[in-house]
NURO-144599 format. One record per residue: residue in three letters; x, y, z of N, C-alpha, C in turn. Coordinates in steps of 0.1 Angstrom, whole numbers, plus 5000, padded with zeros to 4 digits. Example, Ala and Ser with C-alpha at 12.3 -4.5 7.8 and 13.67 -1.06 7.14 Angstrom:
2
ALA513249435078512349555078513249675078
SER512849785071513749895071512950005079
This chain:
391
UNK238305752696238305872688239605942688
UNK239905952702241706032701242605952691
UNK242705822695243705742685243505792673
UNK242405782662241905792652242205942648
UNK242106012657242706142650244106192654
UNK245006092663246506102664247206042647
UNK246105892644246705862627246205982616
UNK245306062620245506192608243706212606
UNK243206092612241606042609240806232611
UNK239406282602238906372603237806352618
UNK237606452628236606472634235106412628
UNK234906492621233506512614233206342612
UNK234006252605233906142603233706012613
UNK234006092628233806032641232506122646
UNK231606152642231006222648229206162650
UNK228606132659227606072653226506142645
UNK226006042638225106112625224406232633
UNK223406232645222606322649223206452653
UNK224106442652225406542660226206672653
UNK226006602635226406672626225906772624
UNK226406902618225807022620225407052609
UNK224507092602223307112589222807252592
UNK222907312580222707452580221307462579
UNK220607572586218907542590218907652581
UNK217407682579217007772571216707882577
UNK216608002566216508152575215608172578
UNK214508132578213208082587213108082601
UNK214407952604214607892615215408042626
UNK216608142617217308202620216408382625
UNK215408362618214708502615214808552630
UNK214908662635214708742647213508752647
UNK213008712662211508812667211808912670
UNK210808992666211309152665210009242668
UNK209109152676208009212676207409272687
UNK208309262695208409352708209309502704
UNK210009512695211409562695211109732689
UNK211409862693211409962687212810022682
UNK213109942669214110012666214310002649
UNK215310082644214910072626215509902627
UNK216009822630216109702626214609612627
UNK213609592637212209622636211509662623
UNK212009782626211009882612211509842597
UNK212809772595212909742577213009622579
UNK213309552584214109402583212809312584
UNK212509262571211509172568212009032564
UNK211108922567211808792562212708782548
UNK212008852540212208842526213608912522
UNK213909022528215409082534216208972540
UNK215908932550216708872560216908732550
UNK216708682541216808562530217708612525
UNK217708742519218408762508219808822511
UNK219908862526221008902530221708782541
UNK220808642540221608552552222808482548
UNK222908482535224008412529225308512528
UNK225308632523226208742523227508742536
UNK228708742532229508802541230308902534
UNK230909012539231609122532232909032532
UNK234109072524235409032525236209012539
UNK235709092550236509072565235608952570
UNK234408882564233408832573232608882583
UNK232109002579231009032588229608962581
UNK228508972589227008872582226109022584
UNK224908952586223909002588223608982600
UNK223708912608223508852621224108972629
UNK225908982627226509092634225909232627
UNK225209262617225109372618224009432624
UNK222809342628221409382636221709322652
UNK222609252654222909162671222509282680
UNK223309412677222109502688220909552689
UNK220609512677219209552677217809442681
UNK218609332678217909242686217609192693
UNK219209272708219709222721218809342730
UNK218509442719218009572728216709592722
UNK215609582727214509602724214109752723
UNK215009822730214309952730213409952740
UNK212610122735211010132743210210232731
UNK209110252738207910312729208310482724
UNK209310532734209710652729211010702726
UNK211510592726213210632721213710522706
UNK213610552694213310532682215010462682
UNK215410342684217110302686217310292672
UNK218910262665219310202653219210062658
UNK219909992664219909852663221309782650
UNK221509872646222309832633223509892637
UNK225209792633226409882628227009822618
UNK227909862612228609802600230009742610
UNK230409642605231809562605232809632600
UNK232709712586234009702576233109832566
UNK233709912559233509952552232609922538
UNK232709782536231809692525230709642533
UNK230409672545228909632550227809712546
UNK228209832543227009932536227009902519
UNK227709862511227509762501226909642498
UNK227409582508227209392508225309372516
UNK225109462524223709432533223309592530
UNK223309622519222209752513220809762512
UNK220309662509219309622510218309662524
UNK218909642532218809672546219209792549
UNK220209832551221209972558220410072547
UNK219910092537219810212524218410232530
UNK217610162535216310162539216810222556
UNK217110202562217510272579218010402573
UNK219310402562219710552560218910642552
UNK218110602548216910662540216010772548
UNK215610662561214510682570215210752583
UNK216610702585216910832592217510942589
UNK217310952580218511092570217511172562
UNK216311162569215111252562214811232550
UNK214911092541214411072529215911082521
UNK217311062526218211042516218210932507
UNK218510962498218110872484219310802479
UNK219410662477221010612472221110692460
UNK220810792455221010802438221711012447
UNK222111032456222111162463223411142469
UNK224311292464225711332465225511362480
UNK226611342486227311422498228011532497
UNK227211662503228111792504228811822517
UNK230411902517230711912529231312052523
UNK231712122536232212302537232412302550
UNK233712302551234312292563234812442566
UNK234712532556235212662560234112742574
UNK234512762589234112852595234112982593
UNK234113062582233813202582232513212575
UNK231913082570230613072566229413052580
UNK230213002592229113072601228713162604
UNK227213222605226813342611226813352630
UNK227513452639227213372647228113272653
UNK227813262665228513122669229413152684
UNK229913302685230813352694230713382703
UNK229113392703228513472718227813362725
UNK227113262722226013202731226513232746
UNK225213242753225313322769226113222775
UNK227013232785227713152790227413132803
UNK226113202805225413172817224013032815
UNK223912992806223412882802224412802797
UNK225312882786226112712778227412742788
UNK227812592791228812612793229712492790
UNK230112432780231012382771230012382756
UNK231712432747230712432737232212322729
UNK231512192718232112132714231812052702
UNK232812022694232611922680233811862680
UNK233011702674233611592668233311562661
UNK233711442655233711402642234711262638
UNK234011152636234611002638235411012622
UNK237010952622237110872608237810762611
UNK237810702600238010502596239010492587
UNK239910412590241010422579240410312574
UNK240710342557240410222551241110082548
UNK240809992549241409832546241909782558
UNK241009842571240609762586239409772587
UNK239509682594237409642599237509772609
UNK236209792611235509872623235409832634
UNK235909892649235309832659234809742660
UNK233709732656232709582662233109472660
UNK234409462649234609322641236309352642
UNK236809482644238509452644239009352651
UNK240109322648240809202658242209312669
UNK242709222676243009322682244409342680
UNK245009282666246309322660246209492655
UNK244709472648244209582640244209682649
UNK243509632662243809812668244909832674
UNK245709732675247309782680247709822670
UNK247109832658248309892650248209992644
UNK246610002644246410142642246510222655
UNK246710192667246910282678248610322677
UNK249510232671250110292671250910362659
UNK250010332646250410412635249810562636
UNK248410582645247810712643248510762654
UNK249110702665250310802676251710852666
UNK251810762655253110832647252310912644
UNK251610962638251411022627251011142636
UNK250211152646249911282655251311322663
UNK252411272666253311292675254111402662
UNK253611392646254311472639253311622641
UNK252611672647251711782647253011882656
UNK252512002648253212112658252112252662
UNK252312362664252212472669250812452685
UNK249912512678248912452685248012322688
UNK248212242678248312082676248712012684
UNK250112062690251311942695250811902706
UNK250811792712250511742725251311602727
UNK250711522735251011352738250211302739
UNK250111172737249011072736249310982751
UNK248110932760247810842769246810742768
UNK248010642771247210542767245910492779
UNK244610442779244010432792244410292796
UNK245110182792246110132802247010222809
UNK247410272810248610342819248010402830
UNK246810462830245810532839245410472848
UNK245810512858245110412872243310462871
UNK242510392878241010432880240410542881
UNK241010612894240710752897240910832886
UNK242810842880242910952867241910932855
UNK241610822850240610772842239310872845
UNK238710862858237510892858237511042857
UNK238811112864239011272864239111312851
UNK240011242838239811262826238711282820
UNK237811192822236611152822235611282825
UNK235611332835234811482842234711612835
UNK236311562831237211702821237011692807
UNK236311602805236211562790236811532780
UNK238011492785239211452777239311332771
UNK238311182776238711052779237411022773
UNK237110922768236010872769235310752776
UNK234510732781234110602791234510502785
UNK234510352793234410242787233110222787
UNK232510102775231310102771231010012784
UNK229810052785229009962798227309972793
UNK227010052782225310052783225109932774
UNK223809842775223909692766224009752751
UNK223409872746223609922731224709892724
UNK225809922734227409892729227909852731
UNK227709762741228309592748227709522735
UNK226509512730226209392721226809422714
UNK227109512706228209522693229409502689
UNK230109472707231509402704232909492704
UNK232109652706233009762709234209732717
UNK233109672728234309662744234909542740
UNK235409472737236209352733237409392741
UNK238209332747239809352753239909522759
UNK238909522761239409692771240209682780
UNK241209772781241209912775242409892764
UNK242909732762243909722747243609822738
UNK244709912735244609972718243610102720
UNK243510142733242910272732243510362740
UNK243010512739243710622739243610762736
UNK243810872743243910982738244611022734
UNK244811102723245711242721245011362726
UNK246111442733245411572736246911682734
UNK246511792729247411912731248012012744
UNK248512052745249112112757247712162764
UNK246712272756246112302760244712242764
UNK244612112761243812032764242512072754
UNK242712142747241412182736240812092723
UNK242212052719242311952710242411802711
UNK241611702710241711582713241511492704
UNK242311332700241611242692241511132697
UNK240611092701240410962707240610832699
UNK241010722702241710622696240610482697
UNK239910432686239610302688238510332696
UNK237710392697236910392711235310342699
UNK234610462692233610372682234010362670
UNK235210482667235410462657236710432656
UNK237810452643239310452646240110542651
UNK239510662651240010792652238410912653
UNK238610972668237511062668238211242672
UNK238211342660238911432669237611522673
UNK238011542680236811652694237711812698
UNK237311882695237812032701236612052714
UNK237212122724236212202733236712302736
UNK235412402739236112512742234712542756
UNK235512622764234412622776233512762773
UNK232112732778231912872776231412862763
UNK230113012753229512982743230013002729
UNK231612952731231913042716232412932711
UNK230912862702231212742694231812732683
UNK231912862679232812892664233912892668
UNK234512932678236012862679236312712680
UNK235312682690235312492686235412452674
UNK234512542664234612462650235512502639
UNK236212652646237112682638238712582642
UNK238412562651239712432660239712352650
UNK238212262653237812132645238312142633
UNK237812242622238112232610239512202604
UNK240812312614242112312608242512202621
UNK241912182625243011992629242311892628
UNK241211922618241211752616241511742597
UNK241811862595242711922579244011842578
UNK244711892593246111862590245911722599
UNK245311642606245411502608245611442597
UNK244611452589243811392572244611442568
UNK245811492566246711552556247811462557
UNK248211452572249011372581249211272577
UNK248211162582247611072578247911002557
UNK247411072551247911092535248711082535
UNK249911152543251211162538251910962541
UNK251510952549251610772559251010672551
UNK250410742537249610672525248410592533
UNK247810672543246610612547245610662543
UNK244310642540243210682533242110652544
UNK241410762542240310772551238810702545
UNK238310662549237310572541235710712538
UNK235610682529234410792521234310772508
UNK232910852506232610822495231510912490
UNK231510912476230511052475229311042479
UNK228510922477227410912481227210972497
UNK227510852502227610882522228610932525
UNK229711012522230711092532231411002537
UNK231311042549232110982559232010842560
UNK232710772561231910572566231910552577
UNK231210542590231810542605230610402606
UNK231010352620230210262623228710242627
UNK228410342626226710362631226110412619
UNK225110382612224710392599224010552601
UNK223210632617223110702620224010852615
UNK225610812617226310892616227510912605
UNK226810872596227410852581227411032577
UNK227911052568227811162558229111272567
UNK228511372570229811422583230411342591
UNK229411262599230311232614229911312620
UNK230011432621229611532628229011592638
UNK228911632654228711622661228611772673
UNK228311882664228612002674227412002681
UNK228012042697227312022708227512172720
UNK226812132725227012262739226112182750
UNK226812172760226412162772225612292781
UNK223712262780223212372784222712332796
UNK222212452805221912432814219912532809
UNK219212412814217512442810216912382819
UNK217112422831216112352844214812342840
UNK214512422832212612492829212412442817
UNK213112472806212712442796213012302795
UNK213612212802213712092799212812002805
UNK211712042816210612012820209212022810
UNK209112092800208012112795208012012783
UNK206611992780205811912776206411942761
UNK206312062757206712112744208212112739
UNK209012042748210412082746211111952736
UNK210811872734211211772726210311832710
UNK209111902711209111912697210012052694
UNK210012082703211012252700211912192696
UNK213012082699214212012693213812012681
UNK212711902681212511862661212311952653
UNK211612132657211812162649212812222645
UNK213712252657215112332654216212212645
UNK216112082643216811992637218111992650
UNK217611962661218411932676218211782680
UNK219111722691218211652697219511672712
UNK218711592722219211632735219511462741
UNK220411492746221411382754221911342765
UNK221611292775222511282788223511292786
UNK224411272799225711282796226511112800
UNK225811022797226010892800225610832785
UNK225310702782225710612774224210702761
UNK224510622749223410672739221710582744
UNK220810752745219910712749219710742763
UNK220710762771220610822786220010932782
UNK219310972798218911122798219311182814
UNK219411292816219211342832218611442834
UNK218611422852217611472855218111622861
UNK219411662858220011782867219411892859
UNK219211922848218612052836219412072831
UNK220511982832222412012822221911942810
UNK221611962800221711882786222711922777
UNK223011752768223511792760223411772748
UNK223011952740222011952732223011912718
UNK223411922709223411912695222511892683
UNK223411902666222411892657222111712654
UNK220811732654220211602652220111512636
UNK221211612629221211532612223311492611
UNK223311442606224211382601224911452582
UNK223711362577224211352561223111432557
UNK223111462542222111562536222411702539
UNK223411722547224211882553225311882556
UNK226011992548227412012551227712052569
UNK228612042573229212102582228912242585
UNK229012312578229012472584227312482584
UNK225912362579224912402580224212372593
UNK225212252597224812192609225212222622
UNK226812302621226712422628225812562631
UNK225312632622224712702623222912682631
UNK222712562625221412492634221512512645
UNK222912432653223212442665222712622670
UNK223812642667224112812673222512882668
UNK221912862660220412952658219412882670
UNK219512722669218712692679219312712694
UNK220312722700221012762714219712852712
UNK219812992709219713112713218313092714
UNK217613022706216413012708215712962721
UNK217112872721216512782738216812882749
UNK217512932748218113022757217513152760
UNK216613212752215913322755214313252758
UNK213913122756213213072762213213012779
UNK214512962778214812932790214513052798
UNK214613202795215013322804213713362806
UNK212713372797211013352793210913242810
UNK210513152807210413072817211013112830
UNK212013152837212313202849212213302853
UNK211113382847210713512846208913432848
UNK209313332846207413312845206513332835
UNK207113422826206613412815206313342800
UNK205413362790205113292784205913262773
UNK206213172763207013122756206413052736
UNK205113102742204313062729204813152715
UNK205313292716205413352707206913312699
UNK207913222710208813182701208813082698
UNK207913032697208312832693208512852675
UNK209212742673209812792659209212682650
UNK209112772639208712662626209612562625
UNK209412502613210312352613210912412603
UNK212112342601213512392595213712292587
C-alpha cells in the first residue's frame, strides 16, 4: 500500500471494499432524545432532522454541531436547557427550521414575521439609583457582540481568535477619558491572579460545566482571550470567551442606572470604534443582536444585581415570584448552577421582544419587590399581599 501511494496511487482505491465509508441515513444519525429536557428534545423531530442533515452554512457548521450539547446533556426535570448554538451567523438562516421553533418558544411566542426594538437611552429609566445596598450588593450589565464574516466561538479556528483578539485590543487601546484602560491577556496571569480577577469580577472562568465543554468554547484555552478593563475597573470587555466581544459595567452597591448608564455610552463608542476599523457587528432587524446562544439573541442583554435573600430564596413561592416579575436567578458558577449561601444572581429573564431600557426597568421594579419581601420575611411576617401579577 505505501509503495502504491509513494507512485501517486489513491488511498480509497487500496482500501478494502467493507472498509469504505457510505453515507448512512438520517435514520441511522437521529439522536435519542428521550430521556433529554431540553428545547432540542422539545422541536427536533425526525422529519426536521432529514431536512436539516444535509445543510451546511458557508463556514461548515451542520446540524450535528448545532444540537451536540444538547444531546451530550440531558438536563433534568426542572431546569428547561437550550441544548442548541449557532457556529456562524448563517446558522440561524441555514437550520431555521429548527432554531425559529426554540426562538419562538423561548422568546414568549416571537414570530419570524416580528421587528426588533432597541432604546438604549438611560434617562428613560424610572428608578434604578437606590436599590437597598443592604441586600444588593453589585449591580451589573452586559451584553455579547460578534463581528461579522468570523464564525462564533463554537466553530472559530484559532487564527480567527487571534485576530480578533488582537484587532478588538487595537481598536479599544483608541478609547480615552473614562474608557481608557489596558487589556490582559489570561495567558500572562499566573493561577492565583486569574482566580483573584475572578472574585473581583473582572475575568471570566474558563469553561468547565459539560453545557460549554460540548460546544467547543474551550478549545485551546486560554489562546486568544482576555480582558479589557479601565483604570477604574468599572468598565470591562471580555474577549472570545462566548462571544467575540462581551462589554460588562459594574458598579457596587444598588445603583443599576449607573451600570446602565456606563453600559449604554461604552458600548456606543466601542461600536463606533469598531465602524471606524470597517468592522460590522452582526444584526439584523428581525433578531437584534446574533450571539451564540439562540437564548440571547435580540439585546444580548444581561442586567443583573447580586442579592442577598437568605429567606426569600428558601420559599416554595419564590421561583414563581421570578416568572412573574420576568426575572430569573442564577448561581454564581457555570449556566444552570445554583447556591446555597442566599447570594443570588437575579436578572431579567427575556432577551428579545424588549428593548433595553424595558428590561432594565423589570430588573430595578422587581429588586424592590424582592427586597421588601425579603424584609417581610425577617420580621416573620407575611408576604401574600405582595406577590405580583404577571408582567
Amino acid at each position: 500500500m505505501e509503495k502504491k501511494l509513494e507512485k501517486g496511487g489513491s488511498i480509497n482505491s487500496l482500501m478494502p471494499g467493507k472498509l469504505k465509508m457510505k453515507k448512512l441515513c438520517p435514520e441511522m444519525d437521529f439522536p435519542d432524545l428521550s430521556l433529554h429536557n431540553n428545547y432540542i428534545a422539545k422541536f427536533l423531530s425526525l422529519d426536521v432532522y432529514k431536512t436539516l442533515s444535509d445543510r451546511k452554512t458557508p463556514y461548515g457548521f451542520t446540524i450535528d454541531q448545532v444540537i451536540q450539547s444538547g444531546v451530550d446533556n440531558p438536563g433534568n426535570p426542572f431546569n428547561l436547557t437550550m441544548g442548541c448554538v449557532a457556529g456562524d451567523e448563517e446558522s440561524y438562516e441555514v437550520f431555521k427550521e429548527l432554531l425559529d421553533l426554540v426562538i419562538e418558544d423561548k422568546h414568549g411566542g416571537y414570530k419570524t414575521t416580528d421587528v426588533h426594538k432597541s432604546d438604549t437611552n438611560p434617562e428613560n429609566v424610572v428608578g434604578g439609583d437606590d436599590l437597598d445596598p443592604n441586600y444588593v450588593l453589585i449591580s451589573r450589565v452586559r451584553a455579547g457582540r460578534n463581528i461579522r464574516g468570523f464564525r462564533l466561538p463554537p466553530h472559530c479556528t484559532r487564527g480567527e481568535r487571534r485576530f480578533l483578539e488582537q484587532a478588538i485590543v487595537e481598536v479599544l487601546g483608541s478609547l480615552s477619558g473614562e474608557l481608557k484602560g489596558k487589556y490582559v491577556a489570561v495567558k500572562s496571569l499566573s493561577e492565583p491572579d486569574q482566580k483573584q480577577m475572578i472574585e473581583n469580577h473582572l475575568l471570566f472562568e474558563k469553561p468547565s460545566c459539560p453545557l460549554l465543554l460540548s460546544t467547543g468554547m474551550a478549545r485551546d484555552w486560554p489562546d486568544g482571550r482576555g480582558v479589557w478593563h479601565n483604570d477604574e475597573k468599572s468598565f470591562l470587555v471580555w474577549l472570545n470567551e462566548e462571544e467575540h466581544l462581551k462589554v460588562v459595567t459594574v458598579e457596587k452597591g444598588g445603583n443599576l442606572k449607573a451600570a446602565f448608564t456606563r453600559f449604554c455610552s461604552g458600548i456606543k463608542e466601542v461600536e463606533s470604534k469598531l465602524k471606524e476599523k470597517e468592522f460590522e457587528i452582526m444584526w439584523n432587524e428581525h433578531l437584534g443582536y446574533i450571539l451564540t446562544c439562540p437564548s440571547n439573541v435580540g439585546t444580548g442583554m444581561r442586567a443583573a444585581v447580586h442579592m442577598k435573600l437568605p429567606n426569600m430564596s428558601k420559599r416554595g413561592e419564590f421561583d414563581e415570584v421570578l416568572k412573574r416579575l420576568r426575572l430569573e436567578k442564577r448561581g454564581t458558577g457555570c449556566p444552570g448552577s445554583q447556591t446555597e449561601s442566599g447570594i443570588l444572581d437575579i436578572s431579567n429573564a427575556d432577551r428579545l421582544g424588549f428593548t433595553e431600557v424595558q428590561l432594565v426597568q423589570m430588573v430595578v421594579d422587581g429588586v424592590k419587590v424582592l427586597v421588601e419581601m425579603e424584609k417581610r420575611l425577617e420580621m416573620e411576617e407575611g408576604i401574600e399581599d405582595l406577590m405580583p401579577i404577571q408582567k
